[in-house]
Structure formats: structure tokens, C-alpha cells
VEXDREN-2710 file (C-alpha; in Angstrom, 1 decimal):
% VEXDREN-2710
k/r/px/py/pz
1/UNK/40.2/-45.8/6.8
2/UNK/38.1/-48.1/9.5
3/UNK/38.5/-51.2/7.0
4/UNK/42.5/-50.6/7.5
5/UNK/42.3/-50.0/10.6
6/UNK/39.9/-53.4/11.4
7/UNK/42.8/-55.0/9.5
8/UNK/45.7/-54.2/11.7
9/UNK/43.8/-55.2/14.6
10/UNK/42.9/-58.1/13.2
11/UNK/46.5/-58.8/12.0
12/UNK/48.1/-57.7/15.6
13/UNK/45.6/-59.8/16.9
14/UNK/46.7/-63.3/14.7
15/UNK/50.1/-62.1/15.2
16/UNK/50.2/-62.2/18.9
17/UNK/48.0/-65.7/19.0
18/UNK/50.5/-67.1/17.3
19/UNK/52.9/-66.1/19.0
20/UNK/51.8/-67.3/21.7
21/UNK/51.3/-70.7/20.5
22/UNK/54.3/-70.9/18.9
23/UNK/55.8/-70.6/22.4
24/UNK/59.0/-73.5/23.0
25/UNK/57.8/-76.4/25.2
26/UNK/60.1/-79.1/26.7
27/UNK/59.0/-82.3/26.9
28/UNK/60.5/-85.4/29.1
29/UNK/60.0/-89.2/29.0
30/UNK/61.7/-91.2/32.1
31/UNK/58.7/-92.8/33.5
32/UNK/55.8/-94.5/32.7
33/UNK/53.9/-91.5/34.2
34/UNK/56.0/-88.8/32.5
35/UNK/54.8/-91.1/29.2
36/UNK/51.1/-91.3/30.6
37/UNK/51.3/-87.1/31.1
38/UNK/51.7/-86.5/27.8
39/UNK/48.8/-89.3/26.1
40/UNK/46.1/-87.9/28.6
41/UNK/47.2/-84.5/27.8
42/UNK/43.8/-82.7/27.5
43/UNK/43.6/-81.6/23.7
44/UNK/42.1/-77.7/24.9
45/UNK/45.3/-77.3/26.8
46/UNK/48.3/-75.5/25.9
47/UNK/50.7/-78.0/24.0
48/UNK/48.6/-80.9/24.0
49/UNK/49.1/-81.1/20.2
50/UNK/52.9/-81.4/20.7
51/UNK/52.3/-83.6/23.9
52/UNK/50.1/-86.0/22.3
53/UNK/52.2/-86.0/19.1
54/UNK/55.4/-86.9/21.3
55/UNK/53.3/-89.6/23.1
56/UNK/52.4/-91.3/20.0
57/UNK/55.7/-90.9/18.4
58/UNK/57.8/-92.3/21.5
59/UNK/55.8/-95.1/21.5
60/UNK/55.5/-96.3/18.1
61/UNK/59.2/-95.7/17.7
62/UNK/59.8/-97.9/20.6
63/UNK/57.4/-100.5/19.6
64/UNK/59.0/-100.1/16.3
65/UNK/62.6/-100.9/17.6
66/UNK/62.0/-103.3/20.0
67/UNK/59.6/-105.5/17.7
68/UNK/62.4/-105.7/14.8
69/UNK/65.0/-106.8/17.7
70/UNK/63.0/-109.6/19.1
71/UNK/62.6/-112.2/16.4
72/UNK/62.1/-114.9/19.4
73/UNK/60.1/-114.3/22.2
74/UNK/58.4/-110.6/21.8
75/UNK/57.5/-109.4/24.6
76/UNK/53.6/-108.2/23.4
77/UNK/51.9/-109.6/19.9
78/UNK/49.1/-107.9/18.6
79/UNK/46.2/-109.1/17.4
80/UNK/45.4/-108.5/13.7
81/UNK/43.6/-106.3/12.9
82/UNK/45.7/-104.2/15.6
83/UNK/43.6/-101.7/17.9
84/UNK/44.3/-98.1/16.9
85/UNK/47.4/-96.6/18.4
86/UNK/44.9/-93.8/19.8
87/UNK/42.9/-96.4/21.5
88/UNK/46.1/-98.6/23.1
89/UNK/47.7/-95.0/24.4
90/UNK/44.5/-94.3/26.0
91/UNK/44.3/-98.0/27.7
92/UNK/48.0/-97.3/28.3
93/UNK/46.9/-94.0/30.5
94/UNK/44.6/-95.7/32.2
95/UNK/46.4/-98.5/33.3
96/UNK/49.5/-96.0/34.7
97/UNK/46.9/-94.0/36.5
98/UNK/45.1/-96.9/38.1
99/UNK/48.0/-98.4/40.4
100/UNK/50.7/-95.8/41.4
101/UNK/53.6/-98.3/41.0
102/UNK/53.0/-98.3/37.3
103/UNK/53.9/-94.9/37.5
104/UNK/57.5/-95.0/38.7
105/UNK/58.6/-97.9/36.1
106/UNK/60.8/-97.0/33.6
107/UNK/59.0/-95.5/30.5
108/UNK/60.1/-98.2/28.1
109/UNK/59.6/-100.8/31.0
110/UNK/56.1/-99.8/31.9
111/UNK/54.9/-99.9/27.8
112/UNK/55.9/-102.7/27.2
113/UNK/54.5/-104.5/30.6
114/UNK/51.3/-103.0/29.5
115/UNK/51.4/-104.0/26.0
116/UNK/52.6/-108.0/27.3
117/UNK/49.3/-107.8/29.8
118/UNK/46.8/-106.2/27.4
119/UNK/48.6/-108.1/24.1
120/UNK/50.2/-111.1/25.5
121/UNK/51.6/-114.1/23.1
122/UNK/50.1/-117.5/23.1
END
């Protein structure tokens, strides 16, 4: 009788920590510091795996876009081998956070000013 009863509180227990982390979370990109938000999410806070996952997926799918429309002059070329997209984001975070007009840009706008400063063509 005490297993079963260890059982359901140990059930109730995963039921309601899931739950709670199954909780709905809305998540915005307009600026270059809405986009920095979610990279520099810590990963022990609530939603950082979805913020971090949106981060990385906004990125690479504008990277992704942008490099298959500009066969001319790309606006960023990476070096090969490239740096890890982990590594660039947290660059990226830094760089927003270090002059407050980075910030306000666009979100596209201030990526891709970053990746032309850090990853400029020659």
C-alpha cells in the first residue's frame, strides 16, 4: 500500500512538472535586441530551450534565404571551415548588447550588419 501510494505521488508529482513546462510561450523577433533576448536566453530559465531554439532557427533560416538570393555581392562570407552557429549567436549577443543602437535595428538588418563586420568579403 505505501509502494502505491509513493507511486501516485511520484506520478502527480511528474504530472504537474510537466505541466508546467509544457506551459505556451510567445516569442517575437522585430529587433536586433528582441533576436539577442532569445540567444542569451539563460539555459536554467524557463523557456530558454524554446528561446534558444527560435534564435538559432530564425537565423539560419535567414542566412539560409538571403545567401541563395545574393549570387553577386553577399552581404557576409564565411570563412571555411565556418564557426559554429552556437559560437556566431553568442558573438551576435554580444555585439547587440555592447552599443545600444544595435539594439533598435531591424532584426534582419542588425544580423546581417553583424555577420558583414565579423564575416566580411574580400
Amino acid at each position: 500500500m505505501k509502494t502505491n501510494l509513493a507511486l501516485i505521488v511520484l506520478a502527480a508529482g511528474l504530472l504537474t512538472s510537466s505541466a508546467w513546462a509544457a506551459q505556451p510561450i510567445t516569442l517575437r523577433v522585430r529587433t536586433a535586441g528582441d533576436l539577442a533576448e532569445l540567444c542569451g536566453a539563460d539555459p536554467k530559465s524557463p523557456g530558454a530551450d524554446a528561446k534558444i531554439n527560435y534564435c538559432h532557427g530564425f537565423a539560419q533560416g535567414v542566412v539560409d534565404l538571403e545567401l541563395q538570393h545574393t549570387e553577386d555581392k553577399k552581404p557576409f562570407c564565411f570563412p571555411s571551415p565556418a564557426p559554429s552557429r552556437t559560437a556566431t549567436l553568442t558573438e551576435f549577443v554580444g555585439w547587440v548588447r555592447a552599443l545600444p543602437e544595435h539594439r533598435g535595428l531591424p532584426a534582419t538588418d542588425g544580423l546581417f550588419k553583424f555577420l558583414g563586420e565579423r564575416f566580411p568579403c574580400k
